[in-house]
N, C-alpha and C positions, 0 to 999 in steps of 0.2 A: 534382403537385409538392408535395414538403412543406418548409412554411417554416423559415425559420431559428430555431434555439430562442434566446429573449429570454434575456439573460445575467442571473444576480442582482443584485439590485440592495445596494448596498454596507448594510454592518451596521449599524445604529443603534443605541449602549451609552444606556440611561439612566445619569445620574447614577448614582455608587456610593452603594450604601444599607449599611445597620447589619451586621454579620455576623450577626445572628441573621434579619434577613431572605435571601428566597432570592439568591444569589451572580449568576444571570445575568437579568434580565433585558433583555430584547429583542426590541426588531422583526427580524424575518427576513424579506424581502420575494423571495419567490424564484417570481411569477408577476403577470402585468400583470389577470390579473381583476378584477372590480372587487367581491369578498367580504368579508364582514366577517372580520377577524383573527379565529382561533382559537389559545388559548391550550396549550399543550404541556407539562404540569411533569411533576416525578419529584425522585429522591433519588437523588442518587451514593452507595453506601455498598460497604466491604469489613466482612469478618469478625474478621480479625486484628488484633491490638493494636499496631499502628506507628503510631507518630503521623507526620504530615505535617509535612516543614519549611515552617519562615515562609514562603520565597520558592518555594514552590510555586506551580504555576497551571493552573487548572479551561481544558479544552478540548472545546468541543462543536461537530461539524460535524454540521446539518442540508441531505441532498440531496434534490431531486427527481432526476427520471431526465434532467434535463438542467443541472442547477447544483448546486454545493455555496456554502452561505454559513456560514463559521466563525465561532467565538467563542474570546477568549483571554482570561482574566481571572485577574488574581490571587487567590488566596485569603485573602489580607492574614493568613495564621494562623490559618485558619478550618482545623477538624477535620471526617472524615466523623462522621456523614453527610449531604451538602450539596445542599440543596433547590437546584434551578433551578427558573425560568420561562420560555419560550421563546415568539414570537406570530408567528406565520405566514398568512399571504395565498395560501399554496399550497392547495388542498381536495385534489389529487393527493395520491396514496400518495408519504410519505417513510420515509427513511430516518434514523436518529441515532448518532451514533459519538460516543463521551464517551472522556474519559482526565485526567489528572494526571503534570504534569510539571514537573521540575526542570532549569531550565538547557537547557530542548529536549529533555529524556531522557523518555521518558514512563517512568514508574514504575509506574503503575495503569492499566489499559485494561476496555475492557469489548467483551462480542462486537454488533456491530451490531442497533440495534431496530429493528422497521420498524414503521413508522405506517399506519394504514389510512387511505385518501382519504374523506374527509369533511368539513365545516366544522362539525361539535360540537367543543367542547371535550374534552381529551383525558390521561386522568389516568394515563403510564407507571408507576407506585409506585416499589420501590424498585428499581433497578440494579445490579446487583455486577458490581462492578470487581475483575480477579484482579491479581498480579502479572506486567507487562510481560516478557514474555522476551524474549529476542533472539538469534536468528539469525547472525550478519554483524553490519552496522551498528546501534547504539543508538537512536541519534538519526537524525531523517528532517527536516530545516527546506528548506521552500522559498522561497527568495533574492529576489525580486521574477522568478518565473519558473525561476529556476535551480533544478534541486535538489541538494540538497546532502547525503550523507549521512557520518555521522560515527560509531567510538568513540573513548569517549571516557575516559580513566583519569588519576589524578594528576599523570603527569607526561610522556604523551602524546595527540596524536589521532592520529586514521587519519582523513584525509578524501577521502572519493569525490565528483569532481565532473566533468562535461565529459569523461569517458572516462579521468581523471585520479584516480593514489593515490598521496597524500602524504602523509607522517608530518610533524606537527607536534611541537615541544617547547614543555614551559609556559617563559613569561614571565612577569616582573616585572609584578602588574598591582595599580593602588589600587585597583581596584573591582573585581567578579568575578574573572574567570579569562582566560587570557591562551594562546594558543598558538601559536607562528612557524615556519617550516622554515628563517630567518634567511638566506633567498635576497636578492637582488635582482632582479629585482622582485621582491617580496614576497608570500608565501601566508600568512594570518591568519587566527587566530578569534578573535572574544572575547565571552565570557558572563557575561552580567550579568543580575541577577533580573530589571529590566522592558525589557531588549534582546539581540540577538544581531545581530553584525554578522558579515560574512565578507572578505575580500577572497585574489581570485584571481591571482595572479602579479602583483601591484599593481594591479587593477581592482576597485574597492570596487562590491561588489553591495549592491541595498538590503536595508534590514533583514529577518531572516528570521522565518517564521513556522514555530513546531514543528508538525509534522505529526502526525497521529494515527495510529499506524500498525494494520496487520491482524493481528489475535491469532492470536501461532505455534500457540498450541493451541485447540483439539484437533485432532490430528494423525497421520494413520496412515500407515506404511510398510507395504510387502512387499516378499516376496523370495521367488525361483523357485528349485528344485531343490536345497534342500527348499522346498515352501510355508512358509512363515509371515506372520502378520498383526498386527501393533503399532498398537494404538492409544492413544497420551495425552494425556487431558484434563487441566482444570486439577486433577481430584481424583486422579485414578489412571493405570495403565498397563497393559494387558490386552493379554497376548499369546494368540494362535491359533496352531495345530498341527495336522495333521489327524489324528496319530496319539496325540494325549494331549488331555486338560481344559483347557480357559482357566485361566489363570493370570493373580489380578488382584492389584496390590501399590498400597498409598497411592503417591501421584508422589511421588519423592526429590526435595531438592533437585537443582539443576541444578549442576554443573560447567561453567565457561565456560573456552572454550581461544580457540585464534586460530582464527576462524570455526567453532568447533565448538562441542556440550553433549552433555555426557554425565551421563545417569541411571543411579544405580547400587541393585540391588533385590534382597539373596537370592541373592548369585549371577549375577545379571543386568544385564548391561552393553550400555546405548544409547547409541550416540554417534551425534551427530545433524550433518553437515555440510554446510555453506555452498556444496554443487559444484552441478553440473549433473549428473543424475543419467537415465539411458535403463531402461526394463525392457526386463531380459534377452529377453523374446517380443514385444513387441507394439513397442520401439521407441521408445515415447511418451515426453517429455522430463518432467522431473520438476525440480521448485527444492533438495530436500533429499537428498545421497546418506546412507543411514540402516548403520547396523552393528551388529548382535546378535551377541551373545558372552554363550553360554553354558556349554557345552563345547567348543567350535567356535565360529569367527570368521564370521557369516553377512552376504551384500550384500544393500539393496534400496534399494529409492528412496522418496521418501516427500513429503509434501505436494500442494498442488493445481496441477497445471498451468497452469489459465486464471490463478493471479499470473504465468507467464512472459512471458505476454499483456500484462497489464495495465499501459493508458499511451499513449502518445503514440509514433508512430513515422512515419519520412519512409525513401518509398523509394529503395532508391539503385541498384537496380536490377531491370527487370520483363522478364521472360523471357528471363534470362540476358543484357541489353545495359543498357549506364547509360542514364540519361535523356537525351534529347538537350537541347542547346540549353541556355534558361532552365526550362526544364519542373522541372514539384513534382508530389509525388502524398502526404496523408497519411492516416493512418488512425491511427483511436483504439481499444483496446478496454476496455470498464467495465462489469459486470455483465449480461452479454448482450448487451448493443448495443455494435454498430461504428459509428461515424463517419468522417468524413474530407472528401477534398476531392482532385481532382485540376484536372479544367476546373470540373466541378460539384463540390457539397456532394451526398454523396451519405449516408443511413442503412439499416443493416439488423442482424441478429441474430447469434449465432452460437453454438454451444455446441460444450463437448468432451466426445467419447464415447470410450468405454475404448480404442479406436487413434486416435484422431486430432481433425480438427476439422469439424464441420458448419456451414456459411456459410450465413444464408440470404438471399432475392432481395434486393435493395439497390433501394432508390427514390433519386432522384436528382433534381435542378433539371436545367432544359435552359438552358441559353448555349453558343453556340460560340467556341471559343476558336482561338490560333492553333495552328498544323499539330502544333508538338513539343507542346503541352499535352493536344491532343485525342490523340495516340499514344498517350500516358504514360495516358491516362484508361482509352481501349479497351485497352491492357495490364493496368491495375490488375482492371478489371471482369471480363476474363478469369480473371486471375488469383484472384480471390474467388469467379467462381461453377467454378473449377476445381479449388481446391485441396481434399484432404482430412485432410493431415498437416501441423503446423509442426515445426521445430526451432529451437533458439538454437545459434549456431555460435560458433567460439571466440573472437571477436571479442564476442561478445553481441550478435549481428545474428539480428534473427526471419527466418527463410525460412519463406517460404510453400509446399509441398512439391506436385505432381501423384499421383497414384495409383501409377505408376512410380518416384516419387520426384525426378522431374525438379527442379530450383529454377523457380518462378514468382517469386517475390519476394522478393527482400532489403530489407531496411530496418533502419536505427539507429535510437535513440534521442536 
């Protein structure tokens, strides 16, 4: 039986100190050991000459494999490039996700650092942070639990929340920024440099915290009959062909549409969309439907699978029947590992291979539970060491797929 992982323990900000010292420190207490803290620094910096506005603010989530403990700080006008210090109780292997953002929009990201597991002190140097692109939604804030996501432009948003999209319009605001769909009950945003509040059909959600989201780049498409191969980084764009040379162009700016971007290169035209995307042979769902056009208009799909994964999801139905009763059954997925919980709290692994998904054995607590919860549990567990393919369906429900394709599991978000 493996126990339950100890949640992190809440942030502790020192006092704010001078801009010229480092902008975050802080205790990170994200393990009950009893080690002495080891200190974590480094340097946020980009290349380009943009200055940051005043009311920007530095975000760093440090994980282990079983907690994230975030930090939100303003930058009070502080320019890159910005020392942090970070103190951690964890000697496990972490992970760091740094960004800058305005209003909940991240601007600057960087690609995930991992930390090696040891209790020395620990000197990451310097960081680069590219420019945030986006996908879909700009903004990612989670509401006390909710999330929330948003674009967001001068004189409207689009906000997805609770399986809900609703355009907002600005409002008259003294302070920040203001947006209403002017219903009753009421749908709101409003942003302000040191808060973000939201409210749902008149249900004021508590304050949000901007999220740090996952760098769209670098990022590869293909497409079948003919082959081709796109790959873009933050520097460039390199197509493959089996019957001519790679072709590599500096990255163009981006074009941003309604859910789309399109890079334009020589001739060479990417546009990158916010669908749900299948290849053509093997099936496998994909988060970005991709378009090349060169002299001809070509399809393929493009990004990484396991984001369609990634998250929290309750099943709503296990082997083609709803849950009976009060029964629950959930499952998480985050960098390899599954979690969840039906009767038991159960963990195990999983990876995706070029058709589909490999599960691996699941360990689990033992308590029995009553009749509908222990069904739902030996459904789920079937259902995991069964499955080889997922899909998302047009609801945005993950099915869990058998080798025939049968449905084992459904589940929302």
């Amino acid at each position: 039986m493996r126990p339950a992982a100890r949640p992190a323990a809440p942030l502790a900000a020192r006092p704010a100190a001078p801009l010229a010292a480092p902008l975050a420190a802080v205790a990170l207490l994200l393990s009950a050991a009893p080690l002495a803290a080891r200190e974590i620094t480094g340097t946020l910096a980009y290349d380009l000459r943009i200055a940051l506005p005043p009311d920007a603010q530095l975000g760093l989530d440090l994980s282990s494999p079983t907690a994230t403990t975030p930090l939100r700080q303003p930058t009070r006008g502080a320019q890159v490039p910005l020392p942090f210090t970070l103190r951690s109780d964890d000697a496990g292997p972490l992970t760091l996700r740094a960004a800058l953002f305005l209003d909940g929009r991240a601007l600057w990201i960087a690609q995930p650092r991992p930390i090696p597991e040891g209790v020395d002190d620990i000197d990451l140097g310097t960081i680069a942070l590219q420019p945030h692109i986006a996908l879909g939604p700009d903004t990612l804030l989670d509401c006390g639990g909710t999330p929330v996501a948003l674009r967001v432009n001068d004189s409207t948003a689009t906000l997805h929340s609770a399986g809900q999209s609703l355009t907002l319009t600005a409002a008259p605001s003294a302070n920040g920024k203001r947006f209403t769909d002017g219903a009753t009950p009421e749908t709101a945003l409003r942003l302000q440099p040191d808060r973000i509040t939201a409210t749902l059909r008149g249900q004021s959600l508590p304050d949000c915290t901007p999220q740090i989201p996952a760098p769209l780049l670098p990022l590869t498409a293909r497409g079948t009959e003919p082959f081709w191969s796109l790959t873009l980084s933050p520097q460039d764009l390199r197509l493959e062909t089996p019957d001519a040379a790679p072709v590599t162009h500096p990255l163009p700016a981006a074009e941003s549409g309604n859910g789309t971007l399109t890079f334009r290169a020589d001739g060479l035209t990417v546009t990158l969309a916010d669908t749900l995307c299948h290849d053509a042979m093997t099936g496998m769902p994909y988060p970005v439907t991709a378009t090349l056009t060169r002299d001809t208009a070509l399809s393929g799909c493009g990004g990484d699978p396991a984001t369609l994964l990634a998250g929290a999801w309750s099943a709503t139905e296990l082997a083609g029947r709803p849950l009976r009763g009060n029964a629950t059954a959930t499952l998480t997925f985050a960098d390899g590992k599954i979690t969840g919980q039906a009767c038991n709290r159960f963990f195990g692994t999983y990876r995706i291979t070029g058709e589909g998904i490999a599960l691996g054995n699941a360990a689990a607590t033992r308590m029995a539970c009553p009749p509908p919860q222990m069904e739902a549990e030996t459904a789920l567990f079937a259902a995991l060491s069964t499955a080889t393919r997922f899909d998302i369906d047009d609801a945005g429900q993950l099915l869990l797929l058998a080798p025939d394709g049968a449905p084992l599991l459904k589940a929302s978000r």
